[in-house]
Backbone bond lengths (Angstrom), bond angles and torsions (degrees), N, CA, C in turn:
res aa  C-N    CA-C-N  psi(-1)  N-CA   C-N-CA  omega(-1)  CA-C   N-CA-C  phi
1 X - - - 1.446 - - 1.526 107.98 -
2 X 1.342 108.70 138.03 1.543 108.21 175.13 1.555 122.49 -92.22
3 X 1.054 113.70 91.50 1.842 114.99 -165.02 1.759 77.02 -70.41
4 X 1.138 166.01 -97.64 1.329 163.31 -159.19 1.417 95.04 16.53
5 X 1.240 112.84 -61.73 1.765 132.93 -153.84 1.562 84.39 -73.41
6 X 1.003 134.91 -70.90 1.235 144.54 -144.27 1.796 99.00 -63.20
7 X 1.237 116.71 -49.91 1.385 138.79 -156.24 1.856 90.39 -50.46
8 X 1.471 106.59 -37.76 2.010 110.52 -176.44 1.059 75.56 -61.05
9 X 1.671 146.29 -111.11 1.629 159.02 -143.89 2.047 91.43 -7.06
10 X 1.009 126.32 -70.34 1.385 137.12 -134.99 1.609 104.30 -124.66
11 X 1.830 112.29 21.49 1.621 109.18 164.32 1.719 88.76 -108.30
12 X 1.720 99.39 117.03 1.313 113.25 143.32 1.003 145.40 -19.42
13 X 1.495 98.52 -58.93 1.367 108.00 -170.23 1.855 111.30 -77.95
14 X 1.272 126.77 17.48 0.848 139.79 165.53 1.513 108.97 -83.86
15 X 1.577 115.18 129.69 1.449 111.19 177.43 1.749 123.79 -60.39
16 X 1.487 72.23 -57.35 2.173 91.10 -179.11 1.527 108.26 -47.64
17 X 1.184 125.59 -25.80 1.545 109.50 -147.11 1.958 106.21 -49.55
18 X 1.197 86.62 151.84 1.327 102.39 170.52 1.592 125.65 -93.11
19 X 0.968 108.60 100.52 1.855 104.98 -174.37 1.336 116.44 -42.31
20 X 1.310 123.50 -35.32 1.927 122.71 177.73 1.811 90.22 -67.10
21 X 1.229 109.80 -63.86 1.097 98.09 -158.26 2.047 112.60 -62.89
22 X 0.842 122.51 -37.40 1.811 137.17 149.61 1.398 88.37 -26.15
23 X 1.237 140.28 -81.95 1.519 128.19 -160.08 1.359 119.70 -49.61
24 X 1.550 85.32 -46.34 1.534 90.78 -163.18 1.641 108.85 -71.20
25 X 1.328 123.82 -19.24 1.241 127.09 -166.92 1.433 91.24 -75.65
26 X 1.812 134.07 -61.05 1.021 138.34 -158.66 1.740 115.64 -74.59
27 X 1.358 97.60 -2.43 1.629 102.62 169.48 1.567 107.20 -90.31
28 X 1.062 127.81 -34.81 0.926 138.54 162.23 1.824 120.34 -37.66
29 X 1.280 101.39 -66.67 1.110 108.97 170.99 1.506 138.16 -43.75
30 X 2.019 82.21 -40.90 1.517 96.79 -176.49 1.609 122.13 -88.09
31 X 1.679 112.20 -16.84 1.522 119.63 142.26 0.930 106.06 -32.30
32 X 2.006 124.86 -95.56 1.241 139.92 174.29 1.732 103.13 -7.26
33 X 0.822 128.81 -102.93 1.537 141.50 -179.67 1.508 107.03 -19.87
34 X 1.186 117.09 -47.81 1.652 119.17 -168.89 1.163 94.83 -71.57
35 X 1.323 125.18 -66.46 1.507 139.40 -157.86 1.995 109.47 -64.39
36 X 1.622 96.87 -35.12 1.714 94.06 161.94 1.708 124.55 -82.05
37 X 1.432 107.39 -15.06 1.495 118.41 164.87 1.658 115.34 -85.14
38 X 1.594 127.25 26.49 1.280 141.13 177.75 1.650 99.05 59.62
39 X 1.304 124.98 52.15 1.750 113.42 -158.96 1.199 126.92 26.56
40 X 1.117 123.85 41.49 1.817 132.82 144.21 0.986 110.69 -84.00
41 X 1.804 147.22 109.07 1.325 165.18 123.81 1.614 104.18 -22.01
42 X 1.533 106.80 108.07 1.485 131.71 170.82 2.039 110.30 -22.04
43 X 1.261 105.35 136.31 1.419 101.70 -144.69 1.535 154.78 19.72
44 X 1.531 87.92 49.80 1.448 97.09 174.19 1.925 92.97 -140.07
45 X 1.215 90.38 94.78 2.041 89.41 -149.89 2.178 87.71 -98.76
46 X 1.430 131.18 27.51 0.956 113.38 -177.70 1.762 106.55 -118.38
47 X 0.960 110.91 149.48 1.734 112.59 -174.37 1.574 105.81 -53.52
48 X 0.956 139.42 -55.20 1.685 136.31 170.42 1.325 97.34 2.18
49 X 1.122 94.03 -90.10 1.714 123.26 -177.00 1.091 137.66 -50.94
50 X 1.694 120.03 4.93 1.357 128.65 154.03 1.318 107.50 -69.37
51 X 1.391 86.96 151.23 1.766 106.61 179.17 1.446 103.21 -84.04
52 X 1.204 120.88 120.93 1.580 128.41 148.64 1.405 128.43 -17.57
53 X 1.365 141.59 111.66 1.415 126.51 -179.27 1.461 114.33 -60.59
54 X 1.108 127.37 9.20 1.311 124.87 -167.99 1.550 102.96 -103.27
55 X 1.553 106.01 -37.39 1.752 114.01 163.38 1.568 109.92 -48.78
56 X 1.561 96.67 -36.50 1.766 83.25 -151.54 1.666 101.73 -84.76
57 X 1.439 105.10 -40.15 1.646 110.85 163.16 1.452 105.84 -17.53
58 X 1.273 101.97 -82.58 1.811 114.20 -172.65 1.134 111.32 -35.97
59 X 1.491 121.93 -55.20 1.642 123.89 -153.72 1.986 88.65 -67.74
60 X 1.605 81.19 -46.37 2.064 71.96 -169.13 1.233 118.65 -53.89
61 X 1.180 111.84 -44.16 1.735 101.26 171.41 1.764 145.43 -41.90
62 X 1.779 79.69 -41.97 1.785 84.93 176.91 1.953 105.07 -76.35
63 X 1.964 90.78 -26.91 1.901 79.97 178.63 1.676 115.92 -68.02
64 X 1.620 100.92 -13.03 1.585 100.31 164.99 1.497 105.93 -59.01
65 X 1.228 109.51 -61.41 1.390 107.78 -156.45 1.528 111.27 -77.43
66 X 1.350 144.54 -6.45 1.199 124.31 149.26 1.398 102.29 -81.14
67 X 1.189 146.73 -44.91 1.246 114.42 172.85 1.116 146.88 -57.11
68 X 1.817 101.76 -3.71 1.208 89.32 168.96 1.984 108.61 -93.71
69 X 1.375 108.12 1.05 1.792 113.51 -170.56 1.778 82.39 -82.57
70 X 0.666 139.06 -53.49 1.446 156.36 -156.37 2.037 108.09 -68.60
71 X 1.208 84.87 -59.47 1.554 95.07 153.85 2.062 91.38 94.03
72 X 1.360 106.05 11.42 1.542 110.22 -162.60 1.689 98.37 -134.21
73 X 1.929 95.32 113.35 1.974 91.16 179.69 1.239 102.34 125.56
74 X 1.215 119.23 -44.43 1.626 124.79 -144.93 1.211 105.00 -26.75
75 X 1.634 109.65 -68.24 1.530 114.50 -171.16 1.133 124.74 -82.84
76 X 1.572 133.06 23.79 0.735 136.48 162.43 1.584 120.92 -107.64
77 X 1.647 108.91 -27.25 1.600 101.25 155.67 1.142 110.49 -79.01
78 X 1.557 138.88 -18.17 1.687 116.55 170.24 1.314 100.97 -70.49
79 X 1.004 134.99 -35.42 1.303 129.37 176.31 1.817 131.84 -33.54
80 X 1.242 87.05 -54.86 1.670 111.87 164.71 1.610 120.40 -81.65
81 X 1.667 115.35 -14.50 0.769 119.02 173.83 1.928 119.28 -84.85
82 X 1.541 96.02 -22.70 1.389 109.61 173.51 2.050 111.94 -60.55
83 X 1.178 88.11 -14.26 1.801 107.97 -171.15 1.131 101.30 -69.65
84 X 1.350 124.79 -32.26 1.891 117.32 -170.86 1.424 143.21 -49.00
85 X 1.561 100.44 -39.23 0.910 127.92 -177.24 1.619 101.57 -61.79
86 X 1.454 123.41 -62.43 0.814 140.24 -177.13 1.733 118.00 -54.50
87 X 1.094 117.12 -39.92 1.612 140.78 149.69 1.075 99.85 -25.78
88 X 1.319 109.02 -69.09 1.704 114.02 -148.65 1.611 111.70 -72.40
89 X 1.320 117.08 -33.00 1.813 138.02 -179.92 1.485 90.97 -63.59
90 X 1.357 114.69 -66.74 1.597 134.35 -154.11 2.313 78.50 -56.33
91 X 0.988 131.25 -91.21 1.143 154.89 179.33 1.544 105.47 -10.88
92 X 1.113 102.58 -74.83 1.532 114.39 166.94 1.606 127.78 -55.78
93 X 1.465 119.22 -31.48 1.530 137.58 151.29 1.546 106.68 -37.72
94 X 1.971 114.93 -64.20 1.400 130.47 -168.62 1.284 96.88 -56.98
95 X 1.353 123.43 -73.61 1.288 137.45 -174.50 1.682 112.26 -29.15
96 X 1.237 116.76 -48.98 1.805 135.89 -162.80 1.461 103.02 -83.57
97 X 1.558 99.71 -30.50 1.599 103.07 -176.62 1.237 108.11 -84.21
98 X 1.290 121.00 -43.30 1.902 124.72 -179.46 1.341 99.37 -63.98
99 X 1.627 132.72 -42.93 1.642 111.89 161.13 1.540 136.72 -38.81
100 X 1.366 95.65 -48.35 1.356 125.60 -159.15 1.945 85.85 -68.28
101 X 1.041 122.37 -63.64 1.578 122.39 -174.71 1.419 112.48 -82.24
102 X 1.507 120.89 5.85 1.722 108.34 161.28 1.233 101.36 -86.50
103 X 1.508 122.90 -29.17 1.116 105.06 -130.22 1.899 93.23 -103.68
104 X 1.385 104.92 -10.04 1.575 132.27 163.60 1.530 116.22 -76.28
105 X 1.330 129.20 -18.45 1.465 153.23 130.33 1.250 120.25 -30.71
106 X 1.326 113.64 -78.35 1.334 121.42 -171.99 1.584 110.57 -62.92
107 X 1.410 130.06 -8.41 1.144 110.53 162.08 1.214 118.22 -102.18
108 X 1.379 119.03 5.22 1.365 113.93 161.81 1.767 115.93 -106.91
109 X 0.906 115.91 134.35 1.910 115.15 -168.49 1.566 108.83 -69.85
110 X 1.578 111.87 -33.69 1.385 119.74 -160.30 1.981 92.00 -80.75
111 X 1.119 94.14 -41.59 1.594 93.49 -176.18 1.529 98.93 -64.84
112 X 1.299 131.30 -77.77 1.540 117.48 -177.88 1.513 119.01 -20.28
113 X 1.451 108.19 -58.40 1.593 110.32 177.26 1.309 113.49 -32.43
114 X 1.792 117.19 -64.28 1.036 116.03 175.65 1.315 142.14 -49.06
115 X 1.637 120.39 -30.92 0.703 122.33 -134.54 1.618 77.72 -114.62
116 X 1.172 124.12 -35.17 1.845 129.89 163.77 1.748 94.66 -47.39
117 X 0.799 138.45 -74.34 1.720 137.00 -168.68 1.451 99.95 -37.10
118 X 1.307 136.39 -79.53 1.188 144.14 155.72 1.740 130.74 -0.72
């Protein structure tokens, strides 16, 4: 994705800007950002609080589909939408791995300790 392109949508200091189009650029972005931060939203840095790929699936779709009524984005939410797949492996990896080391924990006491503080 070219945030370059995007960066006109959401510079201020531009007179014309268009506020629909300002949103839409900065939602964009903020997909981008979530989806490269494994869906953890900027200070909220604990796994709880990732978004599900199954949320983000959804949301991308309908942002497909006004972008495509809109006619503004297109390829830049398929773009992010091409990301899912990859989401979902990456997601399911985290998930298998935080098993894989509780459950390698619990037979050791000193590791539980630690890993309770944490």
């Amino acid at each position: 994705m070219n945030m370059e392109h995007l960066q006109q949508f959401i510079d201020l200091r531009r007179a014309e800007i268009d506020p629909e189009m300002f949103a839409a650029a900065l939602a964009i972005c903020h997909i981008s950002k979530l989806i490269a931060s494994g869906g953890i939203s900027i200070g909220r840095p604990d796994l709880e609080s990732a978004l599900p790929s199954q949320l983000l699936e959804v949301f991308l779709l309908r942002a497909i589909a006004t972008a495509q009524k809109t006619r503004h984005f297109e390829q830049e939410w398929r773009s992010l939408q091409q990301a899912i797949p990859g989401i979902k492996i990456a997601w399911e990896h985290r998930q298998s791995h935080f098993k894989e080391t509780l459950a390698c924990a619990m037979n050791v006491p000193e590791e539980m300790e630690y890993l309770s503080q944490n």
